[in-house]
C-alpha positions as a Markdown table, in Angstrom:
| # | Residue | x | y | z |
|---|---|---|---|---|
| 1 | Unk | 5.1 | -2.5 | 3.9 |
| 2 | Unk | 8.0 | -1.9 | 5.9 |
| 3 | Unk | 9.9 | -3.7 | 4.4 |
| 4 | Unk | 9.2 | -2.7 | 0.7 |
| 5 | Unk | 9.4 | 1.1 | 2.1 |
| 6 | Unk | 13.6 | 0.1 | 3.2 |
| 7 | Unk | 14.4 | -1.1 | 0.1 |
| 8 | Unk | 12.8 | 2.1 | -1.5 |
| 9 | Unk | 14.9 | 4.3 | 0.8 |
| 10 | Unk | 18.0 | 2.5 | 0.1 |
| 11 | Unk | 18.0 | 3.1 | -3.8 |
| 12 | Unk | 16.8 | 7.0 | -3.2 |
| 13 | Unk | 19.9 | 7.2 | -1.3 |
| 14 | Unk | 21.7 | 5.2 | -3.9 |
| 15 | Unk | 20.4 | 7.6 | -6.3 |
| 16 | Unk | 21.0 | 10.6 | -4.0 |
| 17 | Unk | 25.1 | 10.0 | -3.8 |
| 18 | Unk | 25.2 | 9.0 | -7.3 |
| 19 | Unk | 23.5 | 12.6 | -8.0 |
| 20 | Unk | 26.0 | 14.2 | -5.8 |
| 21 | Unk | 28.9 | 12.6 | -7.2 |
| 22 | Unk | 28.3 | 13.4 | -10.4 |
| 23 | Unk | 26.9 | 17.1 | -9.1 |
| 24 | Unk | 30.3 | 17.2 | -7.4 |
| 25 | Unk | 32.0 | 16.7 | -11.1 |
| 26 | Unk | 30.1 | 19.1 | -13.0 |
| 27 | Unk | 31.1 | 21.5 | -10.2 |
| 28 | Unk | 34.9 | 21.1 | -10.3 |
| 29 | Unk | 34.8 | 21.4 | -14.0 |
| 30 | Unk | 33.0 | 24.7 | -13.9 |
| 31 | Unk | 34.1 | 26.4 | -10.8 |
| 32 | Unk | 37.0 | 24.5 | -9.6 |
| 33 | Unk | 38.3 | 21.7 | -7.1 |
| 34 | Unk | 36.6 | 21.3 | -4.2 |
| 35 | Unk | 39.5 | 21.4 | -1.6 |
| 36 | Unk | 37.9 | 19.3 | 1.3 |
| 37 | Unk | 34.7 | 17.3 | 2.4 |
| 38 | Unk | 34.2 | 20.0 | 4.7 |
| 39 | Unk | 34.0 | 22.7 | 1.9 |
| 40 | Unk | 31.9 | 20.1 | 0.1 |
| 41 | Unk | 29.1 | 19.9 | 2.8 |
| 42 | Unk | 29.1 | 23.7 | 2.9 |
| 43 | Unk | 28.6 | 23.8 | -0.8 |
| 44 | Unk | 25.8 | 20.8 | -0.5 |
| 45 | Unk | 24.1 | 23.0 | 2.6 |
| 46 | Unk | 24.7 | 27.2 | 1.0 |
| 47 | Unk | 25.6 | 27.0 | -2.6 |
| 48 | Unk | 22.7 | 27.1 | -5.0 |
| 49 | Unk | 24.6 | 24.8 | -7.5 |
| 50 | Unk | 23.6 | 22.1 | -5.0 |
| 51 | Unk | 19.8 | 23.5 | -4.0 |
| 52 | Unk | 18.0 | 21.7 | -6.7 |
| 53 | Unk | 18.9 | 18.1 | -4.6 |
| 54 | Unk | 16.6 | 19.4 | -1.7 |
| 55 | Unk | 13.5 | 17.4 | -2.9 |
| 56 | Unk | 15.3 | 14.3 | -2.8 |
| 57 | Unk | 17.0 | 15.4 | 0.4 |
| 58 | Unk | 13.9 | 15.7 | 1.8 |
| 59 | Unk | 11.8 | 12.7 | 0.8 |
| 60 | Unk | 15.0 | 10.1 | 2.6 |
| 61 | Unk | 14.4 | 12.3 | 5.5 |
| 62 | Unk | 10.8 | 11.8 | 5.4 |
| 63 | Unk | 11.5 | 7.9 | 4.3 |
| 64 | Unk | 14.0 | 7.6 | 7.6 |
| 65 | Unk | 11.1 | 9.2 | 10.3 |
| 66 | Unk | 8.2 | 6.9 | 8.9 |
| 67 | Unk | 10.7 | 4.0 | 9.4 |
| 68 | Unk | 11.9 | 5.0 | 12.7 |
| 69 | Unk | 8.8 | 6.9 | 13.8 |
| 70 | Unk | 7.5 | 5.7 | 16.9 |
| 71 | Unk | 3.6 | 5.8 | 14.7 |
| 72 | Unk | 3.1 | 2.6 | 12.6 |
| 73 | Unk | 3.3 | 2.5 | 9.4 |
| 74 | Unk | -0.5 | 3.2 | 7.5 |
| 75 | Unk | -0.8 | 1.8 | 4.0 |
| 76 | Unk | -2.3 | 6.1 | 3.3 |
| 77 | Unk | 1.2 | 7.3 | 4.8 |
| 78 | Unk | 3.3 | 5.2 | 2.6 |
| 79 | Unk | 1.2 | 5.5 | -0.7 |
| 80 | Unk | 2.0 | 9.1 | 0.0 |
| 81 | Unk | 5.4 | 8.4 | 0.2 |
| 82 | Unk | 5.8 | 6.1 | -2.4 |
| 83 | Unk | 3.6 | 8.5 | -4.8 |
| 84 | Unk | 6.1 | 11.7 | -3.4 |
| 85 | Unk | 8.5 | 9.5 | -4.7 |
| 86 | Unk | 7.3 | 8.6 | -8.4 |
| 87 | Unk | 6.9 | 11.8 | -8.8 |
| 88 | Unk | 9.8 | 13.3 | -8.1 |
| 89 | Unk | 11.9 | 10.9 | -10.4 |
| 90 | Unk | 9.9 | 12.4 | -13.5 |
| 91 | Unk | 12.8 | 14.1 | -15.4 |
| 92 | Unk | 11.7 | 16.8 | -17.6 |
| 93 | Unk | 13.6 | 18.8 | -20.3 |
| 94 | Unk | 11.7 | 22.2 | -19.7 |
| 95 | Unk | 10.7 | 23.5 | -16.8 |
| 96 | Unk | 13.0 | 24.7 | -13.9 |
| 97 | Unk | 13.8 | 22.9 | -10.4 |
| 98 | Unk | 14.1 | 19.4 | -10.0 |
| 99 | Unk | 13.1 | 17.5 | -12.7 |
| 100 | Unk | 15.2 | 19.7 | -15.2 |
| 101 | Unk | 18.1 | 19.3 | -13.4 |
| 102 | Unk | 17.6 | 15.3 | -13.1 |
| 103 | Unk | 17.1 | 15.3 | -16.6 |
| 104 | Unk | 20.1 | 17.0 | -16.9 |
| 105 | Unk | 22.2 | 14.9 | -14.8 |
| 106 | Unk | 20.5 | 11.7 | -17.1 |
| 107 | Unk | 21.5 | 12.9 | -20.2 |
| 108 | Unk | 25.8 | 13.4 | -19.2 |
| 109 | Unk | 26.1 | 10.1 | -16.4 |
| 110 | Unk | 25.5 | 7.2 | -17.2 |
| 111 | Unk | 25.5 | 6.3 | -12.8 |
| 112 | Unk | 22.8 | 8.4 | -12.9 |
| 113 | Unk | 20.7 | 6.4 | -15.4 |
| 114 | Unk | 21.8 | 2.8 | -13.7 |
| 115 | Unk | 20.7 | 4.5 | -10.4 |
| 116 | Unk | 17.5 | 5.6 | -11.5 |
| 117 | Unk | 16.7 | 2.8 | -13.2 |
| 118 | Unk | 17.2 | 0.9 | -10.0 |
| 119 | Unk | 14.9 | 3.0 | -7.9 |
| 120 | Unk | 11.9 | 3.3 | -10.3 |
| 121 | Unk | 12.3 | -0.6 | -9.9 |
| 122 | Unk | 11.2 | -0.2 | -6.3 |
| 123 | Unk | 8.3 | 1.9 | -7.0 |
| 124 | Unk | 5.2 | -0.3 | -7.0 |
| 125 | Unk | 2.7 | -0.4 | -9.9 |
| 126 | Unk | 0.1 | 2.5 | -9.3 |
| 127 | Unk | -2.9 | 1.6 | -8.6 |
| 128 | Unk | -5.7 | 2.0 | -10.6 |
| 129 | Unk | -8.8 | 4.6 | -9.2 |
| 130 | Unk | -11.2 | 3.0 | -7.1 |
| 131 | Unk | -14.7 | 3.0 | -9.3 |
């Protein structure tokens, strides 16, 4: 489980910095060069160009305390994770949040697609109800 759960949390964060590169981009071509990595991480933390990468923020945070919690690791917590996770790498072209934005990002980078393609690779089979 543990295991399977690292190698999730390493393609998320794959994914993550693939999104923010390519974020980054879009950015620079709209607003303008970002002058520093400094400015950069203010934009990532203030600007709400950024705000719609929170979810994923979020879920590696989550991923990183169930892997260095001091609890062990329960097959419930990491379905939830794991389900938290296949759902947030749903890309939809209506809507608002998230999963438009991702669907956004899919459609101009083709990073983004390799990326996401490599983390829906580490998302196990669902399971099927229990009867």
């Amino acid at each position: 489980m543990r295991r399977d759960l690292s190698v999730l949390r390493g393609a998320l964060l794959t994914l993550h910095k693939t999104l923010l590169d390519s974020e980054r981009v879009t950015y620079e071509r709209t607003i303008g060069p970002v002058k520093s990595r400094n400015d950069f991480l203010q934009l990532l933390i203030r600007d709400p160009w950024f705000a719609w990468l929170q979810p994923l923020s979020q879920l590696i945070v989550a991923l990183d305390e169930a892997l260095d919690g001091k609890e062990p690791l329960t097959a419930a917590g990491v379905d939830a994770l794991v389900n938290r996770a296949r759902g947030l790498l749903v890309a939809s072209e209506r809507g608002e949040g998230f999963s438009t934005h991702y669907f956004e990002a899919l459609q101009r980078d083709p990073d983004v697609v390799l990326a996401h393609a490599e983390a829906k690779k580490h998302l196990p089979a669902r399971k099927p109800p229990p009867r």
